[in-house]
C-alpha positions in Angstrom: 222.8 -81.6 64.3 219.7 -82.6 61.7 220.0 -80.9 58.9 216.6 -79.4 58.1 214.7 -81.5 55.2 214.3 -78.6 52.7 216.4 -77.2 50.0 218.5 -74.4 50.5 218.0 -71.4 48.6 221.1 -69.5 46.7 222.7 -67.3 49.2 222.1 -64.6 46.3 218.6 -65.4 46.1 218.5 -64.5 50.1 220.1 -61.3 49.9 218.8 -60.2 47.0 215.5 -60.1 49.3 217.1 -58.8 52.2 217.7 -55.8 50.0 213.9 -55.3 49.6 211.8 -53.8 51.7 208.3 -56.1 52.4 206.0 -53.6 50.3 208.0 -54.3 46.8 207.8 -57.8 47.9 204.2 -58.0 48.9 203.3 -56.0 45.6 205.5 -58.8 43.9 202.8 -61.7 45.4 200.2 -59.7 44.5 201.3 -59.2 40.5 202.0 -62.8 40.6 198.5 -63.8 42.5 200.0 -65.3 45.4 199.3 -65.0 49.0 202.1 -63.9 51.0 201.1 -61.0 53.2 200.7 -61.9 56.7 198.2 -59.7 58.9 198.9 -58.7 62.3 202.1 -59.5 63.1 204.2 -56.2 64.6 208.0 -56.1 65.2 209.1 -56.0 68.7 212.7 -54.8 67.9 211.5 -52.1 65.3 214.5 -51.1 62.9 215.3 -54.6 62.0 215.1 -56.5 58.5 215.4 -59.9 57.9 215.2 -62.5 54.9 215.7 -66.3 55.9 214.1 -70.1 55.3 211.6 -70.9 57.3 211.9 -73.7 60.5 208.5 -74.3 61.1 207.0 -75.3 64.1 203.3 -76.2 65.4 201.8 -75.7 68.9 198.8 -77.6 70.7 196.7 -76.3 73.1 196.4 -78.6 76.3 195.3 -79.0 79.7 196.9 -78.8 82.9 200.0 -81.1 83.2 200.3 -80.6 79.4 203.3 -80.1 77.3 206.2 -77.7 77.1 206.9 -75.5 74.2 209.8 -77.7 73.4 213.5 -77.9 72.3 214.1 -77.3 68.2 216.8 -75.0 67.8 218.8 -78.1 66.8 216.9 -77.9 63.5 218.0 -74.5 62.1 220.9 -73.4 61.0 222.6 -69.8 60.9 220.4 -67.3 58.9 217.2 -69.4 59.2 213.7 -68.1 60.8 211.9 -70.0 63.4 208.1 -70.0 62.3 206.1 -70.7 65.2 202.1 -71.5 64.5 200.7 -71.0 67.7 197.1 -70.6 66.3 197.3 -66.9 67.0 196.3 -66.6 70.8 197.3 -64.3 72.9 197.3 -66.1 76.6 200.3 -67.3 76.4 203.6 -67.2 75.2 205.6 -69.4 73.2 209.3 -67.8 73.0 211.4 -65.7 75.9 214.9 -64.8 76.9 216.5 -67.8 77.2 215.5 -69.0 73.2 216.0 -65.4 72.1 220.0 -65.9 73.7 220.1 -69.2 72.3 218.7 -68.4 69.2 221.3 -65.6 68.5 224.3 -67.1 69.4 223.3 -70.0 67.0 223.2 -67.0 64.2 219.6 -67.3 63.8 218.5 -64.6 61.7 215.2 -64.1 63.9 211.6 -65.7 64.6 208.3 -65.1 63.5 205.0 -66.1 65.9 201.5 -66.3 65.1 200.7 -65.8 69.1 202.9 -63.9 71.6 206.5 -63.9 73.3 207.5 -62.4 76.6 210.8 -60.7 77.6 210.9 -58.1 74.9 213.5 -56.0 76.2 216.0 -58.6 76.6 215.2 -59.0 73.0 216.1 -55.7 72.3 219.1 -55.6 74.4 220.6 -58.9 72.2 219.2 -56.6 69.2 217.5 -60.3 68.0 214.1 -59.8 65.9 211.1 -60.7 67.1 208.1 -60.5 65.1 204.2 -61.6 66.9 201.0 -60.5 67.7 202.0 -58.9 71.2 204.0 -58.9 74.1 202.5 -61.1 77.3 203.9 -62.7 80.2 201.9 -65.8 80.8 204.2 -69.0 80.2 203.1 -71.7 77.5 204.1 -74.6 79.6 201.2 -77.0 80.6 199.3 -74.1 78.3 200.6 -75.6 74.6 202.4 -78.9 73.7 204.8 -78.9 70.5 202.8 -80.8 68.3 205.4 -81.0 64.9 208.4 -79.6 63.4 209.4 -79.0 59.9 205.8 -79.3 58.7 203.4 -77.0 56.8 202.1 -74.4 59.3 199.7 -71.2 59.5 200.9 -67.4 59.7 197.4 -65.6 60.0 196.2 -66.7 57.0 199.0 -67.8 55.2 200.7 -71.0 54.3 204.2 -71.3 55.4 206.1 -74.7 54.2 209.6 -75.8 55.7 212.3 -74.1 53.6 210.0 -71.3 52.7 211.4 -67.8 52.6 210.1 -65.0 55.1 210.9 -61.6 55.1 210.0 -59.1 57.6 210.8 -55.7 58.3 208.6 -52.4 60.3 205.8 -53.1 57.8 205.1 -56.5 57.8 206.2 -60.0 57.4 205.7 -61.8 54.1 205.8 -65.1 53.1 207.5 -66.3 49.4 207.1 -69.9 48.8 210.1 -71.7 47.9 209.2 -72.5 44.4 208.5 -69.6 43.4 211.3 -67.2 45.5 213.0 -66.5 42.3 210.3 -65.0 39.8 209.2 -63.1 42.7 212.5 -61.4 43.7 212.7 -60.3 39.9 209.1 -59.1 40.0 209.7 -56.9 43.0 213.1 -55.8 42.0 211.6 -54.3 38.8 208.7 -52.5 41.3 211.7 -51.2 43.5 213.8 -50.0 40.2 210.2 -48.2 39.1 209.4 -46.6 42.3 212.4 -45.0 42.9 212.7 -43.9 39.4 209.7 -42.3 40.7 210.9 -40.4 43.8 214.1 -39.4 41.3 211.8 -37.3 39.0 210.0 -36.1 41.9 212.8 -34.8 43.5 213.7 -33.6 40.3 210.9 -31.2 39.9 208.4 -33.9 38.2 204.6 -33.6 38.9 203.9 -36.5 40.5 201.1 -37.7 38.4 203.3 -37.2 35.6 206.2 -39.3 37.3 203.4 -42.4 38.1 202.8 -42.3 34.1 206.1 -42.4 32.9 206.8 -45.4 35.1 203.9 -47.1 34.9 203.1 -46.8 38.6 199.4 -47.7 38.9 200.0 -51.0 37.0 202.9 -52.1 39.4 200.6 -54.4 41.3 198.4 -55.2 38.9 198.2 -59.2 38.7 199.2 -60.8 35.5 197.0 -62.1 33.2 
């Protein structure tokens, strides 16, 4: 196969932010002052989590007897994300069974899509995530052309490069950019430790507001000067 062009992260560095939920890691990007959050994307398999680099891929629109939405599976390998830029819309689709089978018996850890993706509950049934705008039916073919792989791409509003770690569970997807994955998995590990320090002296019989002093909760996000 080709071997994606980006470094690989340590395997500790990967589940070390499976472990997190996206709000401690979104609250790390925003201590840090980096962008990260992206908006709009819902999971169509709720229940799952996933942390993996990012394949990225970039869509086209096109006329009739335009492109296809391509073959790239060959570019990831097991525990990757496939990052599909498909400029958001919501006409057509981009992704259906036959990737999402593909895709999971490669050991592809799941696919994020600025647009949409059809056959959601054989999704479900393969129990491989899925996160985009919506579900639709419409095919992409003669709709969108595959325009590059492994490039810098756009997630709503965010920068994704190849080899960029995404994360993604029921509240959101977020984006951590490769050079900086490690100061932000100790950032958010330390807003994780705090916050449930939190919920142990409230379940301790703590006044809340007492609890968010002693931890310093209303600094947690609060960027670094």
């Amino acid at each position: 196969m080709t071997a994606p062009s980006f470094q690989r992260l340590p395997a500790e560095t990967l589940a070390g932010f499976a472990a997190l939920p996206t709000s401690s890691i979104s609250d790390a990007l925003d201590r840090l002052g980096l962008p990260g959050s992206v908006d709009g994307l819902r999971p169509m398999s709720p229940g799952a989590r996933v942390a993996g680099q990012a394949v990225t891929l970039r869509y086209l629109p096109v006329g009739t007897g335009g492109g296809t939405v391509g073959d790239f599976l060959h570019l990831a390998d097991a525990g990757d994300i496939i990052a599909i830029d498909n400029r958001g819309r919501l006409d057509c689709t981009v992704w259906g069974n036959i990737l999402t089978e593909a895709a999971k018996a490669k050991g592809i850890a799941a696919t994020v899509i600025d647009g949409v993706n059809r056959d959601v509950g054989e999704s479900r049934e393969f129990g491989y995530p899925i996160w985009s705008r919506a579900a639709h039916a419409r095919t992409g073919k003669d709709r969108v052309a595959l325009e590059a792989v492994l490039v810098p791409i756009v997630l709503g509003t965010v920068r994704v490069d190849p080899g960029d770690l995404l994360c993604a569970d029921d509240s959101c997807v977020v984006a951590v950019p490769m050079a900086q994955a490690e100061a932000v998995l100790e950032v958010a590990r330390a807003i994780e430790e705090k916050e449930d320090a939190i919920l142990a002296d409230i379940r301790a019989g703590i006044d809340l507001a007492e609890a968010r002093r002693r931890h310093g909760y209303h600094s947690l996000q609060t960027r670094r000067s």
